[in-house]
N, C-alpha and C positions, 0 to 999 in steps of 0.2 A: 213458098213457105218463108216466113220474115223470121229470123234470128236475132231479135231485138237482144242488146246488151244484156250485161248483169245488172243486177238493179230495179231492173224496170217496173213501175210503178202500175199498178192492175188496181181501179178506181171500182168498188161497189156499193151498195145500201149495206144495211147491218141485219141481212136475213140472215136465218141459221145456218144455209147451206155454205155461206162465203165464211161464216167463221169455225165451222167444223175443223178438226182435226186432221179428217181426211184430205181437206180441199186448202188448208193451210201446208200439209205436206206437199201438193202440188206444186204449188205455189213457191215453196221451198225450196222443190226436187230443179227448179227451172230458172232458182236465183232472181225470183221476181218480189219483189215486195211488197202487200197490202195494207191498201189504204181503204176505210170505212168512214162515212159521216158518225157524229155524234149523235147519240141518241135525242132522236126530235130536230135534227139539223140538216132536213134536206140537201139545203142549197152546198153543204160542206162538199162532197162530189154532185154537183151541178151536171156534169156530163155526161155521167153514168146514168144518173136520174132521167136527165130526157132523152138520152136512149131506150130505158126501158123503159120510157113513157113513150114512145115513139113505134116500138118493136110491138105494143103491149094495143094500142090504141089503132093503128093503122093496118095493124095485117093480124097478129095472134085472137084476137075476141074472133074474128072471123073463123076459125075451125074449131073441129073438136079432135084432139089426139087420145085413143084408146091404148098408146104404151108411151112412155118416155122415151124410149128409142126413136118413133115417130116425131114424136114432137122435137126431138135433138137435129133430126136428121131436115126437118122441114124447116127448124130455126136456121140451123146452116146455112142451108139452102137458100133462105130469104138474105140473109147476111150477106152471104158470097156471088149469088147471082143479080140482085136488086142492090140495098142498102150501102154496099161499098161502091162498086165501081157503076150505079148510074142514077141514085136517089141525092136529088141539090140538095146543098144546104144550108142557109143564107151567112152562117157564123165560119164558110168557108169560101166566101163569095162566089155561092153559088155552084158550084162545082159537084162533083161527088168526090167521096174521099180517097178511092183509091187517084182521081188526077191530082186531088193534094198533096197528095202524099207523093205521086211520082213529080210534080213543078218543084216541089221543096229538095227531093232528093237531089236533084237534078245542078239544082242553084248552086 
């Protein structure tokens, strides 16, 4: 589990669930601070964007989830077993991100 600083910067789109109330206390509760693009300004979090273009394109159209639970537990899933530590990525020279992130710690 990563204990990222205070501060720390959590990059999404401007759907309603990122700016609710509920998920802006989160967010809060954890001393992180959100960042949204501008309305009609994709490219403003670029990162977030082709994650969920990436999440959304390559693995999620492929099923169908009958609770949110499901679908929480399968998005995970895909994150923590595939996507972090062994999907490259060329804007990391190719690597997956948990090696970047451990070469970086590391340095």
């Amino acid at each position: 589990n990563r204990k990222p600083e205070p501060g720390l910067i959590h990059h999404t789109d401007r759907g309603a669930i990122y700016l609710s109330t509920e998920y802006q206390g989160r967010l809060d509760m954890h001393d992180m601070e959100s960042s949204t693009s501008r309305p009609g300004r994709c490219v403003d979090n670029a990162v977030a964007e082709s994650f969920f273009h990436t999440i959304k394109t390559e693995w999620l159209y492929h099923f169908d989830f009958y609770t949110r639970d499901e679908a929480r537990l399968a998005i995970f899933d895909y994150v923590e077993t595939f996507y972090n530590p062994k999907r490259l990525h060329s804007t990391l020279d190719y690597q997956s991100p948990n090696e970047y992130e451990r070469l970086r710690t590391a340095a």
